[in-house]
MMTF fields as JSON, N, C-alpha, C and O atoms, coordinates in Angstrom:
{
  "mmtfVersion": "1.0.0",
  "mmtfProducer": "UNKNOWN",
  "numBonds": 479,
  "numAtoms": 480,
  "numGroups": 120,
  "numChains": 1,
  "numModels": 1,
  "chainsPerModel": [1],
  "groupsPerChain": [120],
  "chainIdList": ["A"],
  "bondAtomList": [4, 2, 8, 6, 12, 10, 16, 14, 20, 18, 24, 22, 28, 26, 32, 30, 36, 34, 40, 38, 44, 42, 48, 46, 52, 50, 56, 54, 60, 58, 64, 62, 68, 66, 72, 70, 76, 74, 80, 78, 84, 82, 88, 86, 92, 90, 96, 94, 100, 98, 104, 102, 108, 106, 112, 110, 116, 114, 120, 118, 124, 122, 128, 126, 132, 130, 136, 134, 140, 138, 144, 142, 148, 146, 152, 150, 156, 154, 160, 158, 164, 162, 168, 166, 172, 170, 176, 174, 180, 178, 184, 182, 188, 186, 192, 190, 196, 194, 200, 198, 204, 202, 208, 206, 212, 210, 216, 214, 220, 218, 224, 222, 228, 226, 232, 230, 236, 234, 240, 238, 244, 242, 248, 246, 252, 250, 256, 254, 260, 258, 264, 262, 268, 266, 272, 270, 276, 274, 280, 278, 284, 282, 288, 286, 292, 290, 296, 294, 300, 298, 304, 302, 308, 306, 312, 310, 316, 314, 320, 318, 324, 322, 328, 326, 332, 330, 336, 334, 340, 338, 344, 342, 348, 346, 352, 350, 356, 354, 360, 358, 364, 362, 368, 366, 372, 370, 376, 374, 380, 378, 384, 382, 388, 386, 392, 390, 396, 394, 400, 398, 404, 402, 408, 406, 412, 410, 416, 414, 420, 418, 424, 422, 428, 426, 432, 430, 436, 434, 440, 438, 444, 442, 448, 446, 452, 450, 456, 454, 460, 458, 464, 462, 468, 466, 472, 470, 476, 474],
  "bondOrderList": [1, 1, 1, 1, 1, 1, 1, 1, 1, 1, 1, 1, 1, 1, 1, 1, 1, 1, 1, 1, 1, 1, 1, 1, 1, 1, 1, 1, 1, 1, 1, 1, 1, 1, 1, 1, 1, 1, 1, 1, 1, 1, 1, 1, 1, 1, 1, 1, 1, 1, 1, 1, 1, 1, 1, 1, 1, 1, 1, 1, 1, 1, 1, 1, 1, 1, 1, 1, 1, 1, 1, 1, 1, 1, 1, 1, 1, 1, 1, 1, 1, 1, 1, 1, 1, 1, 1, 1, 1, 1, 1, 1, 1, 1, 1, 1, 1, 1, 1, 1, 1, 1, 1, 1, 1, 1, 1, 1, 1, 1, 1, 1, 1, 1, 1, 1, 1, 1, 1],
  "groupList": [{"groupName": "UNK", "atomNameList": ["N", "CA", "C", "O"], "elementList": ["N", "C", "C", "O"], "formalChargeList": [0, 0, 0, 0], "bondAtomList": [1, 0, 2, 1, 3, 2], "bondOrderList": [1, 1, 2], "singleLetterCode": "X", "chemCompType": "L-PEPTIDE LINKING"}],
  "groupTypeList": [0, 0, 0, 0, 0, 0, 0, 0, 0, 0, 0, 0, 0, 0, 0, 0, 0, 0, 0, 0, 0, 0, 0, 0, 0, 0, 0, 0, 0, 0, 0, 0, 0, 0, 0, 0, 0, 0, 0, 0, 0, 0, 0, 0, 0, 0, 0, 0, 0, 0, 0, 0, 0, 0, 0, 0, 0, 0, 0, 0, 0, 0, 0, 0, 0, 0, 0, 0, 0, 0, 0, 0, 0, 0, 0, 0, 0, 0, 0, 0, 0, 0, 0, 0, 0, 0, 0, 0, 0, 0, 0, 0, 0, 0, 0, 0, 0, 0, 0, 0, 0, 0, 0, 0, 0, 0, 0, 0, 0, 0, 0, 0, 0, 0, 0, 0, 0, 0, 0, 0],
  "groupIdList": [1, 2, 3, 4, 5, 6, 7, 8, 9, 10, 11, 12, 13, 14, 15, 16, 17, 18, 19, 20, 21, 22, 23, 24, 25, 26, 27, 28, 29, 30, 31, 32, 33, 34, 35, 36, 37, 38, 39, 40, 41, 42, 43, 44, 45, 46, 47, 48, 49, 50, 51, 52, 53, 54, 55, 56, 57, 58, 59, 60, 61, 62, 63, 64, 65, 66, 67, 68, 69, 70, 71, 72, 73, 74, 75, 76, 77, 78, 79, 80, 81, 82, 83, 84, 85, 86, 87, 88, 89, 90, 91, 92, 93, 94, 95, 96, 97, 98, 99, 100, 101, 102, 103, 104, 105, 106, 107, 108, 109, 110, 111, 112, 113, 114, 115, 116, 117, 118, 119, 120],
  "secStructList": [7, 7, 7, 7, 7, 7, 1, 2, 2, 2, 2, 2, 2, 2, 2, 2, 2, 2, 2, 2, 2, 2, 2, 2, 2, 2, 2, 2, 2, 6, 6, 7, 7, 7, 3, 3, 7, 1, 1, 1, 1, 1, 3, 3, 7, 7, 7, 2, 2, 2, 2, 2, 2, 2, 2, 2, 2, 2, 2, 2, 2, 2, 7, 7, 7, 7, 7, 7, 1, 1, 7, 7, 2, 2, 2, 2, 2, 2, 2, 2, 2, 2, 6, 2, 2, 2, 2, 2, 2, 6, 6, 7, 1, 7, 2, 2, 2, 2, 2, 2, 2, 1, 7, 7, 6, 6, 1, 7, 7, 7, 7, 7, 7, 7, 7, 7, 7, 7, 7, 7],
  "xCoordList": [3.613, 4.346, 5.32, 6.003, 5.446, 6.252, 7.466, 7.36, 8.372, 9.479, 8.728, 8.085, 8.867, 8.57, 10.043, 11.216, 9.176, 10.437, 10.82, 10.227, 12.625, 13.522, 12.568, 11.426, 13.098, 13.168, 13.307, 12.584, 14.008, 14.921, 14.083, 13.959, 13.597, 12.871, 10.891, 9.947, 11.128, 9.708, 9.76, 8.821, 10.807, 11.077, 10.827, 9.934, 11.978, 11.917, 10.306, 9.649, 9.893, 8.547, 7.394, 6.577, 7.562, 7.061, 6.74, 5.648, 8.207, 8.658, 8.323, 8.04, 8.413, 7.727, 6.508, 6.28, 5.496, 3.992, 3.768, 2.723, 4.412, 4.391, 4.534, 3.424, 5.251, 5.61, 4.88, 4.489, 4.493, 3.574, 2.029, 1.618, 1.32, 0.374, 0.733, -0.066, 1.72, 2.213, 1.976, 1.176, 2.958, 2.56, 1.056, 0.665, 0.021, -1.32, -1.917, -3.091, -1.642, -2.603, -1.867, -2.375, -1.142, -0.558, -1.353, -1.499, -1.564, -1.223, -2.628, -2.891, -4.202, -5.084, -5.675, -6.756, -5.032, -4.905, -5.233, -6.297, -3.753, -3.641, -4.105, -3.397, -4.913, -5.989, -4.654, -4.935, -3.594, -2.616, -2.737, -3.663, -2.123, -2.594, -1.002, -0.045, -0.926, 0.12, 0.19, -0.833, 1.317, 1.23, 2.043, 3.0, 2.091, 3.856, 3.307, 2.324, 4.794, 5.088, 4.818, 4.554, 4.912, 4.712, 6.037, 5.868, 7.563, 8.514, 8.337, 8.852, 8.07, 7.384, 8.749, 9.102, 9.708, 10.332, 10.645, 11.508, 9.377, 9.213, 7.646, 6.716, 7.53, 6.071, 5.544, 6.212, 4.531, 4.061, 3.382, 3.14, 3.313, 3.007, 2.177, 2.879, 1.073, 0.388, -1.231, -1.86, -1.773, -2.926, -3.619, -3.374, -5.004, -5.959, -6.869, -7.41, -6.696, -7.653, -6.926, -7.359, -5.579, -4.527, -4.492, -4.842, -4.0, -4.293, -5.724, -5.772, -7.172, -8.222, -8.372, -9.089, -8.005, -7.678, -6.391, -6.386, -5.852, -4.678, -5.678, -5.779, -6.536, -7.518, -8.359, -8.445, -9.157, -9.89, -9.375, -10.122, -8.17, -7.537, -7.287, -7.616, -6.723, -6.331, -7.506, -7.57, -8.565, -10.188, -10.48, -10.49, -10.709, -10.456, -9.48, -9.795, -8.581, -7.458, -7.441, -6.95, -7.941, -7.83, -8.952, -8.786, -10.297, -11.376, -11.635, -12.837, -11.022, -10.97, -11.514, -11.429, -12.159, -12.871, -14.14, -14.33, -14.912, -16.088, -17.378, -18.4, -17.159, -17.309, -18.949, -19.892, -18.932, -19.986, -21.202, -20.848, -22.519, -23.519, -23.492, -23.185, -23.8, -24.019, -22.737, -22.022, -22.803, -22.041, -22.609, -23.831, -21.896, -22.523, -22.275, -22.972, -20.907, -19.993, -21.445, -21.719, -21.937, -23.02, -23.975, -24.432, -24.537, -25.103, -23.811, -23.582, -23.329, -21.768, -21.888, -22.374, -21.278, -20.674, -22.127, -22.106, -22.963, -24.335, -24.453, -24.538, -24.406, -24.498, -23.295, -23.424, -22.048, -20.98, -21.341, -21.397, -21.651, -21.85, -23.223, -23.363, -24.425, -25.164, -25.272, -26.08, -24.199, -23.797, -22.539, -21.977, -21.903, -20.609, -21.236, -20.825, -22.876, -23.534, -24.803, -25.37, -25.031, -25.612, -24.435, -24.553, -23.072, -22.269, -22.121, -21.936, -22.214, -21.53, -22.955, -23.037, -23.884, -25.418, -25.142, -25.204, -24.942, -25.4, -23.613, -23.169, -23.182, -21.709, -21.219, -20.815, -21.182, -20.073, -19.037, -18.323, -18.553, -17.4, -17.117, -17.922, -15.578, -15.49, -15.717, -15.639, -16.021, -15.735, -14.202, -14.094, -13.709, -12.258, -11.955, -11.018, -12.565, -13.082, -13.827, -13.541, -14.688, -15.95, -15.529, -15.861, -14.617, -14.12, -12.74, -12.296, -12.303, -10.944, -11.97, -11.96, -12.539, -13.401, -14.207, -14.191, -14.725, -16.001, -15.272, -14.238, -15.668, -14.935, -15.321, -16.52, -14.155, -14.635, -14.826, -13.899, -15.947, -16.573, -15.821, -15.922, -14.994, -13.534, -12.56, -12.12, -12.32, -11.407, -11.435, -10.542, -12.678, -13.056, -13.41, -14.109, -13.018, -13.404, -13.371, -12.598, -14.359, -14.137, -12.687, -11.621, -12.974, -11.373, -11.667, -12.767, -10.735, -10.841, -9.581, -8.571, -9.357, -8.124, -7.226, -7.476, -5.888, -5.424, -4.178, -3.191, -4.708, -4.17, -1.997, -1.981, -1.448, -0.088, 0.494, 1.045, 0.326, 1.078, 2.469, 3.295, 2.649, 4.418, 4.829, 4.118, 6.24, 6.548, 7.509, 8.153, 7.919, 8.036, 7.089, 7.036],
  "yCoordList": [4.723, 5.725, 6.409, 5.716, 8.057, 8.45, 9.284, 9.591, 9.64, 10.514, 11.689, 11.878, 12.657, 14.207, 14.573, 14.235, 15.62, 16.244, 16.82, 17.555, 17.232, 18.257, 19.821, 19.828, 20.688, 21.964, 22.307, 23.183, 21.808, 22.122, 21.407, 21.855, 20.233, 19.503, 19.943, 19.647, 20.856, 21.03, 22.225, 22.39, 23.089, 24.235, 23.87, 24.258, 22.978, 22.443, 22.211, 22.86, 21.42, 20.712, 21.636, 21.48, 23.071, 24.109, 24.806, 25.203, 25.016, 25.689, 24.864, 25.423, 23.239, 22.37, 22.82, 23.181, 22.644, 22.63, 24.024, 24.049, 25.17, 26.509, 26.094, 25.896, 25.915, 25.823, 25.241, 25.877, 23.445, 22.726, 23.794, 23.963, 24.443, 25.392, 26.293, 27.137, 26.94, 27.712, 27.191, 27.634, 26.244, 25.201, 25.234, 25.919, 24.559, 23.972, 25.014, 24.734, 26.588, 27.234, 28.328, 29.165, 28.059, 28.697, 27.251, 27.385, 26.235, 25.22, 25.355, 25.115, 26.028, 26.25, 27.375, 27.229, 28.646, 29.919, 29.72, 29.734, 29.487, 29.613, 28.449, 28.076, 27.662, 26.53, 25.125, 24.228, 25.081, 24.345, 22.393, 22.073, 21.524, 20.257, 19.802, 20.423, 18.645, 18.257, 16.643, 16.01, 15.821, 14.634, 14.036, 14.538, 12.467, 11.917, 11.426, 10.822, 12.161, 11.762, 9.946, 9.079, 9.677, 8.349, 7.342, 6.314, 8.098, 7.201, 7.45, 6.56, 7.892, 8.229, 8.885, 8.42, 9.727, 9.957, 12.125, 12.96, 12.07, 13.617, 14.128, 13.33, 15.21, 16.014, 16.513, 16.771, 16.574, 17.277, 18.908, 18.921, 19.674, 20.827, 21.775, 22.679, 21.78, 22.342, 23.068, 22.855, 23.775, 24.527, 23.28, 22.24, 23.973, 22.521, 22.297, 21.32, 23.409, 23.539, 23.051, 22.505, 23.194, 22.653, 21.165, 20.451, 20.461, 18.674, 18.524, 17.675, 19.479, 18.499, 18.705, 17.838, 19.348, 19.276, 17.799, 16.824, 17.987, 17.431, 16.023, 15.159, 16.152, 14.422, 14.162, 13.043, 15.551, 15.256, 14.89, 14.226, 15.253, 14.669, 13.265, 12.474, 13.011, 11.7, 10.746, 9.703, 11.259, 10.419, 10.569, 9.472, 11.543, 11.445, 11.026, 10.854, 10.934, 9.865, 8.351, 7.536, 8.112, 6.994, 6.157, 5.145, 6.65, 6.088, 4.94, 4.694, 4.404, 3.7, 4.031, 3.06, 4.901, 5.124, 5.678, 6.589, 5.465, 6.248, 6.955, 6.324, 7.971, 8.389, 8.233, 8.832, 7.237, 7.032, 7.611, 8.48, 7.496, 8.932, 8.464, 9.184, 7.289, 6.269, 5.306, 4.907, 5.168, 4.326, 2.92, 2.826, 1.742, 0.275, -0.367, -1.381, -0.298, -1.263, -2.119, -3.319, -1.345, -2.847, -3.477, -4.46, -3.263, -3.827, -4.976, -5.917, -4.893, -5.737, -6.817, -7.924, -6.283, -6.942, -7.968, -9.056, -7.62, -8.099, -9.706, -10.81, -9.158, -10.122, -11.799, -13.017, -10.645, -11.799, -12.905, -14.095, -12.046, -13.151, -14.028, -14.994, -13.418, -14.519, -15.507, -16.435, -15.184, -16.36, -16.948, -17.754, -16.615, -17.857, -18.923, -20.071, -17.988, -18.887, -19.952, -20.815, -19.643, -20.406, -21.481, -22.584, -21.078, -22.156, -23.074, -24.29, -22.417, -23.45, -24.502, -25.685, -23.636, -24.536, -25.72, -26.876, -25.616, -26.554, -27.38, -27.961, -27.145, -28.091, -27.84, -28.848, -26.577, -26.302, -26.167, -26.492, -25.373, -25.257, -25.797, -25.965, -25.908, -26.642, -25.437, -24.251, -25.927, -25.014, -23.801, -22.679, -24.34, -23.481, -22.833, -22.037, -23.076, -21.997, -21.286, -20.095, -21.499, -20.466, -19.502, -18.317, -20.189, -19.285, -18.357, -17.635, -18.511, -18.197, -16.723, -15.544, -17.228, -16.238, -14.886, -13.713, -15.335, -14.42, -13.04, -13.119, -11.944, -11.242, -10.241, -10.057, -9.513, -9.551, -7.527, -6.728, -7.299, -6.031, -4.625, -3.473, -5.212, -4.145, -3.612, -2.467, -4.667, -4.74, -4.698, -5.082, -4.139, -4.605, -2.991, -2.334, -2.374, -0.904, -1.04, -1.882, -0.108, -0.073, 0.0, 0.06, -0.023, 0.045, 1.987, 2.424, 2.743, 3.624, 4.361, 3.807, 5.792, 6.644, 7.363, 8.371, 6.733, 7.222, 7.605, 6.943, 9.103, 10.2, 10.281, 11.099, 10.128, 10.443, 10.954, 10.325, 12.156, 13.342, 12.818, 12.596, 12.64, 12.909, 14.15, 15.147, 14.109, 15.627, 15.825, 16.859, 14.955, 15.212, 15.98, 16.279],
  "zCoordList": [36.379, 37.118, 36.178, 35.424, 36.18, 35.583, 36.076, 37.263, 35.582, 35.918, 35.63, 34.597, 36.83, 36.535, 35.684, 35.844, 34.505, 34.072, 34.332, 35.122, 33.868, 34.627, 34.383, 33.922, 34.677, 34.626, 33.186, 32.712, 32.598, 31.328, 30.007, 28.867, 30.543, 29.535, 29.472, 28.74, 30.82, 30.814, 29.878, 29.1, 29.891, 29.052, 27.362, 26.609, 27.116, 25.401, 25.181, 24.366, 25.836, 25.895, 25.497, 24.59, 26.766, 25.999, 25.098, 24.691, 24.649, 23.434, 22.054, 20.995, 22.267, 21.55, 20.879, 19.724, 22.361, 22.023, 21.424, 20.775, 21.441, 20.892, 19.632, 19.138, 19.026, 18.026, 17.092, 16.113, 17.351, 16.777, 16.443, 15.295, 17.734, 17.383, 16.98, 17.386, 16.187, 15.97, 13.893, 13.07, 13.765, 12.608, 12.446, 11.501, 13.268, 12.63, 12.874, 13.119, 12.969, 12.754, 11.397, 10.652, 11.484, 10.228, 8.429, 7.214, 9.359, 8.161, 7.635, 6.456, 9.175, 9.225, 8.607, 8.036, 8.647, 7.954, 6.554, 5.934, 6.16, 4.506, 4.144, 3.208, 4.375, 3.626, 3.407, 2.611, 3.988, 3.473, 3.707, 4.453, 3.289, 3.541, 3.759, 3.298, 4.522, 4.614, 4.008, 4.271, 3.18, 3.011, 2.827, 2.238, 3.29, 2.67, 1.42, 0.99, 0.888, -0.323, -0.918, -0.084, -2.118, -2.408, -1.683, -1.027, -2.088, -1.549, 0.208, 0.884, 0.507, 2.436, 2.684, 3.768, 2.244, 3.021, 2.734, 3.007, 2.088, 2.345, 2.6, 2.715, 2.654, 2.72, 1.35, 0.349, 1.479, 0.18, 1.36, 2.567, 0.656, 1.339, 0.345, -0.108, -0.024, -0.697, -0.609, 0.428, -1.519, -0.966, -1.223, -1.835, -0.227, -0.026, -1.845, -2.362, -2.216, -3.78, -4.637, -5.651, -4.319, -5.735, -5.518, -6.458, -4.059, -3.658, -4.432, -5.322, -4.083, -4.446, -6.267, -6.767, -6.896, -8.464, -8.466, -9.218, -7.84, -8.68, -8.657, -9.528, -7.021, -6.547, -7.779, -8.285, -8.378, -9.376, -10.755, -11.474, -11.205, -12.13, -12.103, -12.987, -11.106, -11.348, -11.286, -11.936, -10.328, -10.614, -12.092, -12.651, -12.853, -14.32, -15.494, -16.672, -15.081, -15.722, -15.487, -16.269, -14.501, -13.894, -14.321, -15.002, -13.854, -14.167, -12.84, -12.74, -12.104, -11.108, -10.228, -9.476, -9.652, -8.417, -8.309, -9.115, -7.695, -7.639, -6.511, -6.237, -6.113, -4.991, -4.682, -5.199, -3.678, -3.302, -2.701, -1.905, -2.745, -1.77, -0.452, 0.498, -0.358, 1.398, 1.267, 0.348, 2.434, 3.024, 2.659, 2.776, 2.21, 2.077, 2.658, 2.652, 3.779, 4.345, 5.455, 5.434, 6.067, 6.941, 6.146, 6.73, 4.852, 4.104, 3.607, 4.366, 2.831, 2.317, 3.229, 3.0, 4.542, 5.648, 5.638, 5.063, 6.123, 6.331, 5.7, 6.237, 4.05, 3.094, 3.143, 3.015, 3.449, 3.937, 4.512, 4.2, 5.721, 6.82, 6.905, 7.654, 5.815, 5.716, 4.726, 4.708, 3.71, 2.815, 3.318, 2.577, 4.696, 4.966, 5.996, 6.162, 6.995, 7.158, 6.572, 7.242, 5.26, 4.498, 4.334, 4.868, 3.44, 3.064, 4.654, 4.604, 5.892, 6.68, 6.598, 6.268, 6.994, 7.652, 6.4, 6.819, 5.397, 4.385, 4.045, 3.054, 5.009, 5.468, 4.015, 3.435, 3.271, 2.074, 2.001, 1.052, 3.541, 3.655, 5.654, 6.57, 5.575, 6.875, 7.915, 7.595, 9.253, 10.473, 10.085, 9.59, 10.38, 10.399, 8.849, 8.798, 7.795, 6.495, 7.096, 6.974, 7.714, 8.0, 9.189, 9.179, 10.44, 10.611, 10.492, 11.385, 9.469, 8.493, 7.85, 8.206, 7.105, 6.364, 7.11, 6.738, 7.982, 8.921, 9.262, 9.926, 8.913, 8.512, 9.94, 10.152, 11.041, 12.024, 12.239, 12.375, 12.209, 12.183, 12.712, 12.29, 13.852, 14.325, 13.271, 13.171, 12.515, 12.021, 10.34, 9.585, 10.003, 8.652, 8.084, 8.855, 6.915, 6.397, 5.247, 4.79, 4.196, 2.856, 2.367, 2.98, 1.136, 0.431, 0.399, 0.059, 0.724, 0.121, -0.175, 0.259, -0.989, -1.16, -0.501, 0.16, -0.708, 0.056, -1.107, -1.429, -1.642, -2.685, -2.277, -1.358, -2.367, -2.098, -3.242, -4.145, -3.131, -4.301, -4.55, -3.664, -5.859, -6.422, -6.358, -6.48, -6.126, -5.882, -6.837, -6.659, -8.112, -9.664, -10.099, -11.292]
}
């Protein structure tokens, strides 16, 4: 159950949601990206071509990542779980290892990038 809002708050509320679409189609327009910063306590605000250079640099400086064609995560996952049930069937590891380990499919995603521009 909720409180209907005042008069006054249905107004701000308005003027709110104006605004916000007002923002994401401007942010939509000029190709722009939005991001927190590394310390999280600003935005990065930049064109979407200049973020994906700065992405490709640092994939080339870095050498650490590598952008995959398919997806592997249910193959992976797959493999997990039929070598934690090999180790259990063949009593390698205890019940409560096996289910400590079993890695549960909701809750489970590749590792992937998550780019956070310096704004040095």
């Amino acid at each position: 159950y909720f409180t209907p809002l005042s008069y006054k708050d249905q107004l701000i509320s308005r003027e709110q949601a104006q605004i916000l679409g007002s923002i994401r189609r401007i942010i939509q327009n000029m190709n722009l990206i939005i991001r927190v910063t590394d310390k999280g306590n600003n935005f990065y605000i930049g064109s979407t071509i200049e973020f994906g250079k700065r992405a490709q640099k640092f994939f080339s400086d870095t050498n650490a990542f590598i952008e995959l064609s398919s997806n592997p995560f249910n193959e992976i996952l797959d493999k997990v779980i039929q070598l934690l049930n090999t180790l259990r069937g063949k009593n390698f590891i205890r019940k409560w290892q096996y289910e400590q380990m079993m890695p549960d499919r909701t809750n489970c995603e590749l590792a992937h990038l998550y780019f956070n521009p310096k704004t040095h």
